[in-house]
Structure formats: C-alpha cells, structure tokens
MIFIKOL-175534 format. One line per 5 residues: number of its first residue (from 1); their letters; for each residue x, y, z of C-alpha. Coordinates in nm, 4 decimals, decimal comma. Layout:
# MIFIKOL-175534
NUM	A	X:Y:Z; ...
# end
This chain:
# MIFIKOL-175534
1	XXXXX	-1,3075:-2,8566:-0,6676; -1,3375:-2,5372:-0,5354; -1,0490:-2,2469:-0,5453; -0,9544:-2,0495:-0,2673; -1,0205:-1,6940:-0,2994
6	XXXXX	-0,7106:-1,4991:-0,4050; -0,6786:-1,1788:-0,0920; -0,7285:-0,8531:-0,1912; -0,4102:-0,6287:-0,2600; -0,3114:-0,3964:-0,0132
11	XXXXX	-0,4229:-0,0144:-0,0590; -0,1157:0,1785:-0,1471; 0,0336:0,4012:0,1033; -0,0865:0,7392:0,0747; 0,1732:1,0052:-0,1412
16	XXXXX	0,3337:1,2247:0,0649; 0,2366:1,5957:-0,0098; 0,5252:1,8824:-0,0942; 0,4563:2,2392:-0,1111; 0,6574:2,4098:-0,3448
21	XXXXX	0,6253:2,7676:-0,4239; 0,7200:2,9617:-0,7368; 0,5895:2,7325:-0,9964; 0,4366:3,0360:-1,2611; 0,6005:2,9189:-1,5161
26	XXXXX	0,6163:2,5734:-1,7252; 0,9973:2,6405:-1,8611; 1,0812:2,7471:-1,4280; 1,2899:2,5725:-1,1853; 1,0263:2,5408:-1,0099
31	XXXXX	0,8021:2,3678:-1,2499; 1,0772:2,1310:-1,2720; 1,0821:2,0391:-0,9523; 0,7279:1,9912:-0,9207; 0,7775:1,6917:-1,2368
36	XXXXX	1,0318:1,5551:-1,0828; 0,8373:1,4963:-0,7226; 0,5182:1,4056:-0,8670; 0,7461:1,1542:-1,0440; 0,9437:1,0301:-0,7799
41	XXXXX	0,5771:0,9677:-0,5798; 0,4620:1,3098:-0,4067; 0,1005:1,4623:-0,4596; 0,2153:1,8235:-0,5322; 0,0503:2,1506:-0,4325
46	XXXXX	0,2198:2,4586:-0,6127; 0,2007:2,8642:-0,5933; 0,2489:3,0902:-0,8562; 0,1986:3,4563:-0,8773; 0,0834:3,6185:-1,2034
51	XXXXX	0,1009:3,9624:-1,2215; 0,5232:3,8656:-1,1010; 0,5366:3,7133:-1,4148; 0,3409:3,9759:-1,6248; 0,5746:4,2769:-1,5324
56	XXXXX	0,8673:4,1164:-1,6231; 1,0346:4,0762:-1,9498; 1,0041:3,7347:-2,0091; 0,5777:3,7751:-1,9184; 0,3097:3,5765:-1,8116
61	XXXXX	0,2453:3,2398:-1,9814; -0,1045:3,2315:-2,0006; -0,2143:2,8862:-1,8531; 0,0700:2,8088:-1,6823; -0,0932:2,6905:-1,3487
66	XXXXX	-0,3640:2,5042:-1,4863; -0,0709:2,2854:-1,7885; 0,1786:2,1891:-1,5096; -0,0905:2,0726:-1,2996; -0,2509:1,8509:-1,5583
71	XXXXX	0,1327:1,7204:-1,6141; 0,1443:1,6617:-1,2764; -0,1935:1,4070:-1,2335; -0,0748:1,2604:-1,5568; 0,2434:1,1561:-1,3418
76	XXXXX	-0,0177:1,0039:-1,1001; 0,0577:1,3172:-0,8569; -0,3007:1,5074:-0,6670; -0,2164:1,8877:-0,7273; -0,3367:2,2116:-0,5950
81	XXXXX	-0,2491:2,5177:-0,7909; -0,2297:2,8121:-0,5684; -0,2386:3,1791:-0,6350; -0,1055:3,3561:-0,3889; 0,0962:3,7204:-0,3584
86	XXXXX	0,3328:3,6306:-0,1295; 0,4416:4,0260:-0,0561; 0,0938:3,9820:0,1819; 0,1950:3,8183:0,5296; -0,1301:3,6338:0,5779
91	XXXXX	-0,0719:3,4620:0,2458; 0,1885:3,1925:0,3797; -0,1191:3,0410:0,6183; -0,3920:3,0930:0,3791; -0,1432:2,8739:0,1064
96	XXXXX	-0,1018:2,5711:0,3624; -0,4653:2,6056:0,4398; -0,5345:2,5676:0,0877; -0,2738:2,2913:0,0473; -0,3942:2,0751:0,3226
101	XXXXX	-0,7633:2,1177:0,2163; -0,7228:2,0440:-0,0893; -0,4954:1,7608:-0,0917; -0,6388:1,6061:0,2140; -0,3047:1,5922:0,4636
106	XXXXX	-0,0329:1,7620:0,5595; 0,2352:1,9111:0,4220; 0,5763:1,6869:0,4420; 0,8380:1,8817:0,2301; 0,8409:2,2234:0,1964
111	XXXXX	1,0694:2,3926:-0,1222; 1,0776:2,7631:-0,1212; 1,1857:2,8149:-0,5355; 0,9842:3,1594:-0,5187; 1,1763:3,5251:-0,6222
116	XXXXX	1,1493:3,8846:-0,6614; 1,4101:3,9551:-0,8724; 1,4618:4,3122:-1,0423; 1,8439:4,4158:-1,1623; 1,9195:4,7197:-0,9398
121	XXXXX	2,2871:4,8073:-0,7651; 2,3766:5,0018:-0,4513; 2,3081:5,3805:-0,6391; 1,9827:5,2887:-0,8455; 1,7632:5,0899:-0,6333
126	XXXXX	1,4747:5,2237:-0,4635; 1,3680:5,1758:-0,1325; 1,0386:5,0391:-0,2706; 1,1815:4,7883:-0,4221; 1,4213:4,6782:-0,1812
131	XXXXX	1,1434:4,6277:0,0513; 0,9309:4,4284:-0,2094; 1,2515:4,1920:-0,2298; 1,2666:4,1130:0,1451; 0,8937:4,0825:0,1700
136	XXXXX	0,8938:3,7859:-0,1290; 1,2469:3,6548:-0,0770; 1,2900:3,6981:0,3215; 0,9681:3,7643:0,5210; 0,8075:3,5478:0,3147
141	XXXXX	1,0068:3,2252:0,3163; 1,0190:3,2717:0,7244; 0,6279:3,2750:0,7282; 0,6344:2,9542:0,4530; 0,8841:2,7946:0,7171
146	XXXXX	0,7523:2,9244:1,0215; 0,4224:2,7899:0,9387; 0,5253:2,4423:0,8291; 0,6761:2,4600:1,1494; 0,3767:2,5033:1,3592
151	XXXXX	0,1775:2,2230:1,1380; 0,4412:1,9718:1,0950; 0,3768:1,6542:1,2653; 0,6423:1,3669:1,2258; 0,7356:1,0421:1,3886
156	XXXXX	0,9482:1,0375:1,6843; 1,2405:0,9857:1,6381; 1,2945:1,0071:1,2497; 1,3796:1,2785:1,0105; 1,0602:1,2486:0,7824
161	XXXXX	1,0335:1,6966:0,7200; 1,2035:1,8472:0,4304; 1,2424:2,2168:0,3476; 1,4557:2,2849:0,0722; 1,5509:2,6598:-0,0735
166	XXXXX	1,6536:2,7931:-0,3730; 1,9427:3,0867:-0,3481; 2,1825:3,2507:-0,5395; 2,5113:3,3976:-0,4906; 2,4377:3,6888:-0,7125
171	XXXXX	2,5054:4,0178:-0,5782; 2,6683:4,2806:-0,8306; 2,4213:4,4561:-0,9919; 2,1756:4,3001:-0,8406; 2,1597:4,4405:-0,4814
176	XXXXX	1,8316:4,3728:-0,3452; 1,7724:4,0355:-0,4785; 2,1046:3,8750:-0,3738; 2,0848:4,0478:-0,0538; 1,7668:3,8885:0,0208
181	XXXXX	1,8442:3,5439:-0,0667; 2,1174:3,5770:0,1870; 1,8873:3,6207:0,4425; 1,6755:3,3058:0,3248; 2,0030:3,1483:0,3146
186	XXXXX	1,9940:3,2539:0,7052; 1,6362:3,2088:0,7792; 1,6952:2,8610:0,6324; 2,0052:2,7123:0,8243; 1,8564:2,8572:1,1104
191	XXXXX	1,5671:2,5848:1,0700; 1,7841:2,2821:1,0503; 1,8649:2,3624:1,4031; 1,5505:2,5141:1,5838; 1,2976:2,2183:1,3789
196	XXXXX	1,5255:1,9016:1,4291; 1,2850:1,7943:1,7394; 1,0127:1,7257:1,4705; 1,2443:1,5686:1,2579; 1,2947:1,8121:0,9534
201	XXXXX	1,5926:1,8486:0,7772; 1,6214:2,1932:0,5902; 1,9116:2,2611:0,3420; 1,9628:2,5663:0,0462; 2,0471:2,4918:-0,2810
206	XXXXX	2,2594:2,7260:-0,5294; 2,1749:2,6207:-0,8457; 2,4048:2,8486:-1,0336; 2,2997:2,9746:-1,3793; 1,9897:2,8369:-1,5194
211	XXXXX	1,8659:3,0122:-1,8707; 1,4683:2,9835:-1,8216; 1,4097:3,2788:-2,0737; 1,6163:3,5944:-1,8721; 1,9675:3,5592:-2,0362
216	XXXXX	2,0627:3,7348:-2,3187; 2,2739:3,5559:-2,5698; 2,6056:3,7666:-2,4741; 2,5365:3,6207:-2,0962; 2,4969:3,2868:-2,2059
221	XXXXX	2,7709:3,2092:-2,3994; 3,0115:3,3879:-2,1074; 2,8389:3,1641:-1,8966; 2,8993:2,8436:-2,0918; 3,2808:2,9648:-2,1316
226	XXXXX	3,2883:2,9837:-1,7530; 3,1632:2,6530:-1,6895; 3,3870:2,3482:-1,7049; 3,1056:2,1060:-1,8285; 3,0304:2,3426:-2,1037
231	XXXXX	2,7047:2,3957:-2,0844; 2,4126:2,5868:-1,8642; 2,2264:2,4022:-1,5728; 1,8717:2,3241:-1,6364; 1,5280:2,3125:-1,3895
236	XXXXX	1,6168:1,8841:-1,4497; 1,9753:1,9197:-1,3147; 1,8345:2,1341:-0,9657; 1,5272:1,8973:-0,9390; 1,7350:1,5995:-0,9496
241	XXXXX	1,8961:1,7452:-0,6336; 1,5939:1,8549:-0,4799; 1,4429:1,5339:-0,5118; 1,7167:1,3654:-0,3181; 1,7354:1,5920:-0,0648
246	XXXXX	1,3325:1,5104:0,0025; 1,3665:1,1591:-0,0198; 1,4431:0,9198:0,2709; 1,8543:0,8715:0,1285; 1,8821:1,2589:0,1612
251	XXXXX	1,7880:1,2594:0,5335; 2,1458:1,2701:0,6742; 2,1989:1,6242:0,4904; 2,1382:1,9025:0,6812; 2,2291:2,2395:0,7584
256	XXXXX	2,4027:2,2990:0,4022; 2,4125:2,5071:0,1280; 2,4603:2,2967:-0,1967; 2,5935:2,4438:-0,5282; 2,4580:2,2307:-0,7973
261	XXXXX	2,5862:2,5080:-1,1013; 2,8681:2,2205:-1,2890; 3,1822:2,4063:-1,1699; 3,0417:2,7485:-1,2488; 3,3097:3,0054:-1,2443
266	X	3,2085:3,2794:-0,9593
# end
C-alpha cells in the first residue's frame, strides 16, 4: 500500500516593507513603532541620526541601531538600519535607495516619527536654528513623501500606501519646532489628496505627551494631573495607532489628524 504524497505548503506571502524614520533611540516612539510593525508582519527598515541624539540632553545610546534591529528579526521582521542626516536634501532618496536594496522591494508604508526639537520662543531663537527645524521637520518629510511618491506602485483600484506622521501641537516656548510640525501637518494632508490615484492613504498623528527621557519630574506630574486617564502616553499607546492606520482595517482613514494623548488637557 502505497501513500500519496502529502503537497508541499504554500510559500508565505512576502512582508510588506515600512520605512519609518526617527528610530535613534530604543526607549523612542519611534522604536516603538518599529516593534509593533515587525510584530503585526512588516519587514522594517529604520533611520536614526546620531550626532541628533548626542547634542541633546538625554544623549546618544550607544548601540541603539544595531539592539532594535536585532529585536526586530527576533519578531521575524528583515531590517535595515539607516543612518542618515536628514538636514541634507539628497538624503531622503539615498534612504529609500538603501531601503529597497536592502530589503529587496518596495516601500509600502511610510511613518515620518523623525524631529528637531530645541526649546526656543519668538525672542530667543536663532535663525540658524529655525532653519535646521524646517530642514528636519518640513523639507525633509516632503522629500520622504515626495519620494515615496515617485516609487510607490499599488494595485488599481485599492488603497494598499500608508504614510503616517508624527506632530505635536506644541508651540509656546517652543517656536521653531511646533511651527514646523505644522507645516508637516500641511505637507501631510496635502498627500491624502494629490497620492489617492496610487492608492495611499496619509494621516498625522498627535500623540500628546510621551515621557521618553525629556520631562522633568515637575512636567510630568502637571502632565498626569492634566490628563483624565491619569497617566502619560507611551511609544505602545502611539504604535498601537500607527499600526492600525497601516493595516488593511485602517484604509478608510484619511486626510486626518488623530490625537491619541488620553484626554490630554491643551
């Protein structure tokens, strides 16, 4: 009696690939994000930007890139860590280059979680660093989206394209930065009209106060008092957003900007 050969298994579907910038840091939003992805299925190509990290007062975390990435294949996720000084216009190209090299496809979901972010107000900040912030938080998320937008090649007639962007409301005291992230907010919204042909879908995300090693513990505790949950959001809480907005159920949202902050008091 013989037995009939049992068929082989189909090969699994290839993992989509996300792009997600601003990942220097393993206690970041952005390194959040990039668990949560690689968790929910996505191979995972991040940038992060050292000497960022390594003038500000939190520092850099030496091995950052090379940690999260090794979380990431644990998850089962292909990852490209990417360097990349993102005040440099050429550097938004050379990162999908690297990206699609690397990871062997394109580039489906793009989240922009990158910042420049220096306190200054109206009177005290330079015009240095006022352009620095629109280069990192403006000029360069149009390049990031511009030049998914020139790659990007989906399926007629479904909305398989993410881009997702991290903002802030933040303005007070903090001229430059929140000025900035208004025009991403722009830049952003803009995208969920001018790329719906290639069905993409491109939404900003507010996640409100998030203590990844800037707040002191006066601002903290104000900022648990001020939010009805009592607590502070966390890179999980944002990610858990940012996931659904990239999968397949998030494809009808588009065009918004999301608070995800608990209730936050402005």
């Amino acid at each position: 009696m013989t037995t009939a050969a049992q068929p082989s298994p189909a090969p699994a579907p290839p993992r989509p690939i996300a792009l997600i910038t601003g990942v220097g840091r393993s206690i970041g939003i952005g390194a959040g994000i990039a668990r949560r992805l690689a968790a929910s299925g996505w191979d995972v190509a991040f940038t992060y930007w050292t000497p960022y990290d390594r003038r500000m007062e939190w520092g850099a975390e030496p091995g950052a890139a090379a940690s999260i990435a090794q979380e990431l294949a644990e998850a089962g996720a292909r990852t490209a860590a990417i360097e990349a000084d993102l005040t440099d216009p050429d550097a938004p190209a050379r990162v999908f280059d690297e990206a699609e090299q690397r990871l062997g496809g394109p580039v489906t979901a793009l989240v922009l979680s990158h910042a420049e972010s220096v306190y200054s107000g109206l009177l005290d900040t330079t015009v240095e660093a006022f352009d620095r912030h629109f280069a990192v938080n403006s000029r360069a998320s149009w390049l990031l989206i511009r030049e998914y937008g020139l790659r990007f090649r989906g399926e007629p007639g479904t909305a398989t394209g993410r881009i997702v962007a991290l903002t802030s409301d933040h303005t007070v005291g903090n001229l430059p930065y929140g000025a900035s992230k208004g025009a991403l907010d722009r830049i952003t919204l803009a995208a969920a009209h001018e790329l719906a042909h290639l069905g993409v879908t491109a939404n900003v995300v507010n996640p409100g106060p998030v203590d990844t090693g800037w707040m002191s513990d006066d601002l903290r505790e104000a900022l648990v008092r001020g939010t009805p949950l009592g607590r502070l959001g966390t890179p999980r809480d944002t990610a858990h957003l940012v996931d659904f907005l990239c999968s397949p159920e998030g494809q009808w949202i588009n065009g918004q900007l999301l608070k995800s902050n608990g209730g936050a008091a402005a």
